[in-house]
C-alpha positions in Angstrom: -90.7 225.1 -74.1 -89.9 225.4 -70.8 -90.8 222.1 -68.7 -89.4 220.4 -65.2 -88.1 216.9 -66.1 -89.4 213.9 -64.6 -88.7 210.7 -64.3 -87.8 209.3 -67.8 -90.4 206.4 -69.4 -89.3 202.8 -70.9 -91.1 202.0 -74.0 -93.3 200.3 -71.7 -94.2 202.3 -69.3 -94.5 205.6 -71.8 -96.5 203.2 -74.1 -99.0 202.5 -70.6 -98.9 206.5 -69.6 -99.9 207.2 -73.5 -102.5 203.8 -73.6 -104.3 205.6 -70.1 -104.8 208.6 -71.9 -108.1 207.1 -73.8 -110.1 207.5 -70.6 -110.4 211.2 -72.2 -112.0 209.8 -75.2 -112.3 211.1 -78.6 -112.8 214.8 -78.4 -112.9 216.3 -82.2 -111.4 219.8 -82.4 -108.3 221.6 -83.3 -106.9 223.7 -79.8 -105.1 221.1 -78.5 -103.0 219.6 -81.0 -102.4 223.7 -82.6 -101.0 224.1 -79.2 -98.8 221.5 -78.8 -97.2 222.3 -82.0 -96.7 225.6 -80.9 -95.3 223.9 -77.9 -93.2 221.2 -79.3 -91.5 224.1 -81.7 -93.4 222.8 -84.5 -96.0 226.3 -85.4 -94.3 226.1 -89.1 -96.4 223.4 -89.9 -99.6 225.2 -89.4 -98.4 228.2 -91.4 -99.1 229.1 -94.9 -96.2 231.3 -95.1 -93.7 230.1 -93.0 -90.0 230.4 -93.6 -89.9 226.6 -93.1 -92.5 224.7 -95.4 -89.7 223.0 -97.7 -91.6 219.3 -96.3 -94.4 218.3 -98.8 -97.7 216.9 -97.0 -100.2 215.0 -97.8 -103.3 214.8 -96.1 -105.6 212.1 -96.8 -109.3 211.3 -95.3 -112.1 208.7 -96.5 -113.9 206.2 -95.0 -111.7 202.9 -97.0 -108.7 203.3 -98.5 -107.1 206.1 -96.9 -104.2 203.5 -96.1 -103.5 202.0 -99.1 -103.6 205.5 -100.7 -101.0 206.6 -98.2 -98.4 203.6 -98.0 -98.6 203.4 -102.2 -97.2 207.3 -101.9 -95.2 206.2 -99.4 -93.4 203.6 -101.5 -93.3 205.9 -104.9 -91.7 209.0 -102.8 -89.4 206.9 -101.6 -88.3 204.6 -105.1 -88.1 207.8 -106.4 -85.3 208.8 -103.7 -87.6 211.2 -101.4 -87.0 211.2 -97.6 -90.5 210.3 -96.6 -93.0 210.3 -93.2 -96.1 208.3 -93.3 -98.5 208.6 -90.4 -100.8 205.9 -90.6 -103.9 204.4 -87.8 -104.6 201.7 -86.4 -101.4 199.7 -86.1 -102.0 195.7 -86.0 -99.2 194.5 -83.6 -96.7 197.0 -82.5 -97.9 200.7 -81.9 -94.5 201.5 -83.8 -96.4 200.7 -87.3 -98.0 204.2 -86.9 -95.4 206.3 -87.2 -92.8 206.0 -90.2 -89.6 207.3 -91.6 -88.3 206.3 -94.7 -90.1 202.9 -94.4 -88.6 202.3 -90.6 -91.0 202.1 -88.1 -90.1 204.4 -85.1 -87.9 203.3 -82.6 -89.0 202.0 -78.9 -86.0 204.4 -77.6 -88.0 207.7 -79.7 -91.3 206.6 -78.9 -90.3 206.4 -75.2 -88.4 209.6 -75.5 -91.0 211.5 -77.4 -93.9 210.3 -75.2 -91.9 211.4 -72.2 -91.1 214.8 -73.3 -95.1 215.4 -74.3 -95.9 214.0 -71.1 -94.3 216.4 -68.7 -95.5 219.8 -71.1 -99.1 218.4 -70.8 -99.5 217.2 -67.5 -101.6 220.0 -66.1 -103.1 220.7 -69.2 -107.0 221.4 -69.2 -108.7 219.5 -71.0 -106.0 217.0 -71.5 -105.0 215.9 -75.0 -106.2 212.7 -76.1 -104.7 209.5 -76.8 -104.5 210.7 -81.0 -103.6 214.0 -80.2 -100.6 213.2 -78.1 -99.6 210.3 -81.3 -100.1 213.1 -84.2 -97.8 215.3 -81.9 -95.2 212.5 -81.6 -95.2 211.5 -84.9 -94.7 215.2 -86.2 -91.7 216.0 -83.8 -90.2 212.9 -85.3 -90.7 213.7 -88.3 -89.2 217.2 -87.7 -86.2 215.8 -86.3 -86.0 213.1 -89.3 -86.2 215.8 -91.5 -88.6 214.4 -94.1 -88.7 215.7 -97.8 -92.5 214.6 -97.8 -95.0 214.3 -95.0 -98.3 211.5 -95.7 -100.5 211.9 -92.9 -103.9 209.3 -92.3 -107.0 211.4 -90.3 -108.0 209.4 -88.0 -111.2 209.9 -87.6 -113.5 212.5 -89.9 -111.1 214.9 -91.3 -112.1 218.4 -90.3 -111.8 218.3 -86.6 -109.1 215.4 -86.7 -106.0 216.6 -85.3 -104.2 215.8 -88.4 -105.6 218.7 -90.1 -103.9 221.5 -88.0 -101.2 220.6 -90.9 -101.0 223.2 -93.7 -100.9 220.5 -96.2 -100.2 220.9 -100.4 -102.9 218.6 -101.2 -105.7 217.0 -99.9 -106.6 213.6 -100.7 -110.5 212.2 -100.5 -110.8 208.3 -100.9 -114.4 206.8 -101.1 -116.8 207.4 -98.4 -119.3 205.6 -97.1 -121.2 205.2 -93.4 -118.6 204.3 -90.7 -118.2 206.2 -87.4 -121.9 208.2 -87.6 -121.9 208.4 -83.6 -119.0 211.2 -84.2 -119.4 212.4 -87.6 -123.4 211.8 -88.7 -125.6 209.7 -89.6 -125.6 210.6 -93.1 -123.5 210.1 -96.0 -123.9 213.8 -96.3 -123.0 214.8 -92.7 -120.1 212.1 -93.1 -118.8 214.0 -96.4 -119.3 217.1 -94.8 -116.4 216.2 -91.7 -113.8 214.2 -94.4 -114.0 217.4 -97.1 -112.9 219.5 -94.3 -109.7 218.5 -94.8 -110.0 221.1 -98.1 -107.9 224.1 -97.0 -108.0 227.3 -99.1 -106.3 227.7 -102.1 -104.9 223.9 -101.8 -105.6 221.0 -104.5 -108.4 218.1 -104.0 -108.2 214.8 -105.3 -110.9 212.7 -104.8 -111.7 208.9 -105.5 -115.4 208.8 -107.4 -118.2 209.2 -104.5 -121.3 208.5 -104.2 -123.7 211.6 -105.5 -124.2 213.0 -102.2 -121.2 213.1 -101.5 -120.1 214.2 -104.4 -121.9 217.0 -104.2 -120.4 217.7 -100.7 -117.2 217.8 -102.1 -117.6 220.0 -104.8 -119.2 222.6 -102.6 -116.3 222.7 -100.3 -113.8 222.8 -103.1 -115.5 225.9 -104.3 -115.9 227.5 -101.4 -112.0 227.4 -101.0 -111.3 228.3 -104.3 -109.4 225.2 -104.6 -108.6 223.0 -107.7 -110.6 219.9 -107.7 -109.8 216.5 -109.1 -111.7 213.5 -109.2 -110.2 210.3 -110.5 -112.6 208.0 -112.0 -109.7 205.8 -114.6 -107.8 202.7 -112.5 -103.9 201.9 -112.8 -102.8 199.4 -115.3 -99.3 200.2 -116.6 -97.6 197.5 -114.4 -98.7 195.7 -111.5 -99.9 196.9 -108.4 -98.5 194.7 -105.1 -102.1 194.5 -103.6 -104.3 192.5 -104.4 -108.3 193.6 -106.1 -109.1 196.1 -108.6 -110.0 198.4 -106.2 -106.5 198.6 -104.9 -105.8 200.2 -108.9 -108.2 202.2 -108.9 -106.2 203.5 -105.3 -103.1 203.6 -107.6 -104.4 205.9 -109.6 -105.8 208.6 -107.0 -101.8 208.1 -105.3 -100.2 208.7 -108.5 -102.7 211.7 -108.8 -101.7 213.1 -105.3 -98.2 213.3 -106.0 -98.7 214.9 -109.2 -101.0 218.1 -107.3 -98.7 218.2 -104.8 -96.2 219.0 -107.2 -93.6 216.2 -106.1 -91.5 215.0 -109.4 -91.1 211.7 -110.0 -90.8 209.4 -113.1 -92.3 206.3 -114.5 -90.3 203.7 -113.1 -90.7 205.1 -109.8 -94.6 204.8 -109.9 -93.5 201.3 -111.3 -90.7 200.1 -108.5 -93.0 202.1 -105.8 -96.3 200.2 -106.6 -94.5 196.6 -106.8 -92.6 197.0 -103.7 -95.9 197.3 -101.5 -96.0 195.8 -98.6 -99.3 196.2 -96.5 -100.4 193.9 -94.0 -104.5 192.8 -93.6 -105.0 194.2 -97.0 -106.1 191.2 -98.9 -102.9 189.7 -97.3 -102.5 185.9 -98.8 -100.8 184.5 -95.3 -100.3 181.3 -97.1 -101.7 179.0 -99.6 -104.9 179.0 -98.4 -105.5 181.6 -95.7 -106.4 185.2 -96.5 -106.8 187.8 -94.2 -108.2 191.4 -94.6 -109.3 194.0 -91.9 -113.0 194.6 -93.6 -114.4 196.6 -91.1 -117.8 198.6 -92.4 -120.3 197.4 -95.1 -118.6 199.2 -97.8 -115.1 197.5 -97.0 -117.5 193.9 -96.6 -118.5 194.9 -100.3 -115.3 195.7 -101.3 -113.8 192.2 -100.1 -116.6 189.8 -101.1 -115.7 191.5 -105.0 -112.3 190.6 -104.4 -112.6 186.9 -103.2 -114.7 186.5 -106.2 -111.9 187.7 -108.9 -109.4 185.9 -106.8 -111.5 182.8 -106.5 -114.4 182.5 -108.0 -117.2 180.7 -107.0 -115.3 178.8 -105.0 -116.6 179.7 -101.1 -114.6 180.5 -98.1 -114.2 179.5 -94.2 -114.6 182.5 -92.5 -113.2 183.7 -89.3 -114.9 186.5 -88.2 -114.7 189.0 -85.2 -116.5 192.4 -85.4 -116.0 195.7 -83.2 -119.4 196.1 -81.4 -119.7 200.0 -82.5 -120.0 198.9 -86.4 -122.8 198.1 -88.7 -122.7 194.3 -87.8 -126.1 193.3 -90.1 -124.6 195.2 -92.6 -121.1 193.4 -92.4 -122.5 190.5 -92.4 -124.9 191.0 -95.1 -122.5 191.5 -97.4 -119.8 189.1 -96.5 -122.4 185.7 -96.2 -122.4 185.1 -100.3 -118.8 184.2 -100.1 -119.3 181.7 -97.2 -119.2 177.9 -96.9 -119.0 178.1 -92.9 -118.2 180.6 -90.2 -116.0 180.3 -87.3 -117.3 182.8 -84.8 -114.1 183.3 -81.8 -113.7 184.7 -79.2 -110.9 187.7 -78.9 -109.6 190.0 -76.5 -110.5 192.9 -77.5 -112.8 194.5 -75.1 -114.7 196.6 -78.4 -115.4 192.9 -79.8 -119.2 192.1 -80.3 -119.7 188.7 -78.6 -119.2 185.4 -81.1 -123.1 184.9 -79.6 -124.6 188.1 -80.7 -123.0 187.4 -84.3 -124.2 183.8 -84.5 -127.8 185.2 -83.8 -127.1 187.4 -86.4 -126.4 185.4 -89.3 -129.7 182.6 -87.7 -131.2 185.8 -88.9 -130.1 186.5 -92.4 -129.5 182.9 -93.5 -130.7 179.5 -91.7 -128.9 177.5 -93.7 -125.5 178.9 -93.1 -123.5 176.7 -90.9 -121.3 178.9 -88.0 -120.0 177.6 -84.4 -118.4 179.2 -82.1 -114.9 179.0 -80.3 -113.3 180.4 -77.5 -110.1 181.3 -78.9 -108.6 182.2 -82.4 -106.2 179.4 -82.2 -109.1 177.1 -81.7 -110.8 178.5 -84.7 -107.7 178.7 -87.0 -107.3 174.7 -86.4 -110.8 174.3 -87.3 -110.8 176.4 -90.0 -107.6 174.7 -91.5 -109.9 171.3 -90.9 -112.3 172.1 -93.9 -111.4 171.8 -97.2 -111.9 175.4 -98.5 -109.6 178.5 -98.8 -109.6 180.4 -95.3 -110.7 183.7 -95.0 -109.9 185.9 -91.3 -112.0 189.1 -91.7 -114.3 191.5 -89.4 -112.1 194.7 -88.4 -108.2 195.8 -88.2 -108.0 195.3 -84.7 -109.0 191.3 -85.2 -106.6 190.9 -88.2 -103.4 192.5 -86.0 -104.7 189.7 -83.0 -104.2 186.9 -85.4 -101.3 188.1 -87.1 -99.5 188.5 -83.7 -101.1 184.9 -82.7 -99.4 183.7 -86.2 -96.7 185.1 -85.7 -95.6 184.2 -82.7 -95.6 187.9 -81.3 -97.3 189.7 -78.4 -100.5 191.5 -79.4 -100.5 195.2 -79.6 -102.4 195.9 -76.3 -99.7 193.9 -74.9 -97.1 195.8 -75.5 -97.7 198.2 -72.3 -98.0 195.1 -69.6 -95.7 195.5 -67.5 
């Protein structure tokens, strides 16, 4: 690699250079990101025999669950004593949350660094890496200079064409899928299945969450294809307690547990123990306080997933929701399936420039239910004082995006598309 310097970024301004880069959009495929590995001194990782593969990866894909999955193998690797990089999307506040060693979040000083090196190798690249391609590169050169024992890397989006799988990985891990993202990956739970098995590489071990038939079937056919061992794990997690909160999150246990095992990574009891009790996973069924949950349901199936929760955490008893929805998603269908759990809904406005209007989501529910009462506010302070007015349990739900606003409004921190103002 043999590239001029320039002018070295802040955190700041290398977070604003790396935040311009989405005016390239999403552009599924593989070229890029296999040549800046190559680039970055990094080709070992896309090699089946190279001299270098003692780092164990990962690779995980789904539609929910593919980051619970990852930070519960996180946590086991590392109670167990394994030197450990987790790659994870979106973040909630800080863009740091993405990229892992050990548990640490990445520094501002190696983000700034990384971003600044990647910057001057690409800058007359045609076409131009994208915003993920350039963050999967930075988070593997980190990870090379960390030098992890294991490797847990999220797709972001699909699986097959996501630049996370250029990784040679030792196992590939398939959590439930349902219909999120069809204006890139189909609008079929079979097309969708199709892009997330392509994480199957030959020769390398599946597990897989139980799917829906289709998908299923998708699966299988891939697995077979590759002539690679398939596992599906259909039995939940109940030796000791699992940190997060819902059954589903055991049944998520269970597949991480599973992973380890095909990857061939020892570790013992009361490291699956320690690891799973020591979770900590914001927007996850995250009890804020007494009263006030909040979870970054952001498709039908996650909707589902969260009004079955509420229910063994609370019963019948109904919630105050705050709610803010991306405008590419299935709004009906989110807010089909989250209305039985609601007393009222607080409809506010957010800063997200992907937010469907609080208007378009009030027509909605005038739609599927009259006789739920929802208003309208302009901010998510405003609704958060309202909501803490009525006498139910709270619940701040609709995507990740609005779950890391109010957590950074909670917490007293700048939100995450703050971070590159200058």
């Amino acid at each position: 690699m043999n590239v001029a310097p320039r002018t070295r970024l802040n955190y700041k301004q290398a977070l604003a250079w790396l935040y311009s880069l989405q005016r390239f959009g999403i552009k599924l495929g593989l070229e890029n990101i296999q040549r800046l590995l190559d680039e970055l001194g990094l080709e070992s990782l896309r090699s089946t025999c190279a001299p270098n593969t003692s780092t164990k990866v990962i690779h995980v894909a789904g539609t929910n669950g593919k980051g619970s999955v990852c930070t519960m193998i996180d946590s086991i690797c590392r109670a167990q004593g394994y030197r450990t990089g987790l790659f994870i999307s979106p973040h909630l506040i800080t863009f740091r949350e993405r990229i892992r060693v050990n548990g640490e979040t990445i520094s501002e000083a190696a983000v700034a660094d990384g971003l600044t090196m990647i910057r001057d190798l690409i800058a007359d690249w045609d076409p131009h890496p994208t915003f993920f391609e350039v963050t999967t590169a930075l988070a593997l050169k980190h990870f090379g200079d960390a030098k992890i024992d294991i490797a847990i890397l999220e797709t972001g989006l699909g699986g097959r064409l996501d630049a996370t799988n250029a990784v040679q990985s030792d196992v590939s891990v398939i959590t439930p899928i349902d219909l999120d993202h069809e204006k890139w990956l189909g609008n079929t739970l079979a097309q969708i299945a199709g892009e997330k098995a392509g994480i199957i590489k030959p020769g390398v071990p599946v597990v897989s969450a139980p799917q829906q038939p289709q998908a299923e079937k998708i699966i299988r056919a891939r697995a077979t294809e590759c002539g690679s061992p398939l596992k599906f794990v259909n039995e939940t997690y109940h030796r000791s307690p699992v940190a997060l909160r819902g059954e589903y999150q055991k049944q998520n246990a269970a597949v991480a547990i599973a992973a380890i095992q095909a990857a061939n990574i020892p570790v013992g009891e009361k490291a699956i123990m320690r690891g799973l009790t020591a979770i900590e996973w914001p927007a996850r069924f995250q009890k804020w306080d007494e009263r006030t949950i909040i979870d970054g349901a952001h498709n039908p199936s996650a909707a589902r997933i969260l009004a079955q929760t509420w229910r063994e955490v609370f019963g019948d008893q109904k919630a105050t929701l705050v709610l803010a929805v991306l405008s590419d998603k299935d709004l009906r269908g989110i807010c089909e399936a989250i209305t039985p759990i609601a007393a009222s809904i607080l409809l506010p406005k957010i800063r997200s420039e992907r937010a469907a209007a609080p208007g378009e989501l009030a027509k909605m529910f005038s739609v599927i239910t009259l006789s739920l009462p929802h208003f309208i506010s302009s901010t998510i302070g405003d609704a958060l004082m309202l909501a803490r007015a009525q006498p139910n349990p709270i619940l701040i739900t609709g995507s990740l995006h609005f779950a890391g606003e109010v957590l950074a409004h909670l917490r007293g921190k700048p939100a995450a598309f703050e971070e590159c103002a200058q």
